[in-house]
N, C-alpha and C positions, 0 to 999 in steps of 0.2 A: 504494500500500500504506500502510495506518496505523501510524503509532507502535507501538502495539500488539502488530499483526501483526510487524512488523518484532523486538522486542523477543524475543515467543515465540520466533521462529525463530536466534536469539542465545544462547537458554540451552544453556551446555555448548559455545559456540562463539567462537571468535576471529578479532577482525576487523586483518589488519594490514596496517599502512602503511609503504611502502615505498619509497625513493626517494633522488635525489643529496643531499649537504648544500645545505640553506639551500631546500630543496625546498616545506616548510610541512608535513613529516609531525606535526610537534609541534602546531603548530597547528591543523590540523584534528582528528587523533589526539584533542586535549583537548578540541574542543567539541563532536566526537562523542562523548566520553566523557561528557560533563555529558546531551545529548541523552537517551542512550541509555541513563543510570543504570550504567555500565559504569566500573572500573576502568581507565585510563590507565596503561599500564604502558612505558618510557622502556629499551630494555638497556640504554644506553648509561650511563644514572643506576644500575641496577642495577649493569651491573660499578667503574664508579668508584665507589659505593658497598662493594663486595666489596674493591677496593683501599685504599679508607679503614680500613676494618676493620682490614685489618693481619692476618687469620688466612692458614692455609697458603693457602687457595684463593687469599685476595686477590693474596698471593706471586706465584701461578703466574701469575694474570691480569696482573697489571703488567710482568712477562717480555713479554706479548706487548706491553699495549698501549703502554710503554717503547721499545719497538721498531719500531712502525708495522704489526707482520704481523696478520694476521687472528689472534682466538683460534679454535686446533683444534674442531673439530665435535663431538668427545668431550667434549671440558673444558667447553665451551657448554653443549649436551644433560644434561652432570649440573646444572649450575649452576642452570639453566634447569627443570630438573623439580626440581630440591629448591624452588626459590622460588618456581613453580607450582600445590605441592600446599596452599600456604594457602590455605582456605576463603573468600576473600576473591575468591579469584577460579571460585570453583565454578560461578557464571552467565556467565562468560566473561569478557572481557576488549578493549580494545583496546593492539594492541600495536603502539609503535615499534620498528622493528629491523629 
């Protein structure tokens, strides 16, 4: 299949990687993202990002990650579709997490 082909079949869709730490999901993640003209998107950078902020959300996320437990599916799910819906990632995305 060509670049190309491959590219169409990506718009409006998300490719993600998945996998134990120190696995290479960053690494590849990134130079499919360079490949594929796609946004590189990291949770992990997002929610420590959300914690640096210092707002209510970042609050509730350092609760968890302070803690070593998984963040809830709910609290994820909002986080995750409010920093989704920028137009940056409207042709999709590749995403670590």
């Amino acid at each position: 299949m060509e670049l190309n082909n491959i590219q169409q079949l990506l718009n409006d869709n998300i490719i993600l990687f998945m996998g134990a730490p120190l696995a290479g999901k960053s690494t590849q993640g990134t130079l499919l993202a360079k490949v594929l003209e796609r946004p590189y998107v990291s949770t992990g950078n997002l929610f420590r990002n959300e914690v640096a902020s210092g707002n209510e959300l970042g609050q509730k996320i350092k609760v968890y990650m302070d803690s070593g437990e998984l963040i809830p599916n709910e609290l994820t799910i909002t986080f995750l579709t409010t920093k989704f819906n920028d137009p940056i990632y409207q042709n999709g995305m590749i995403l670590d997490g």
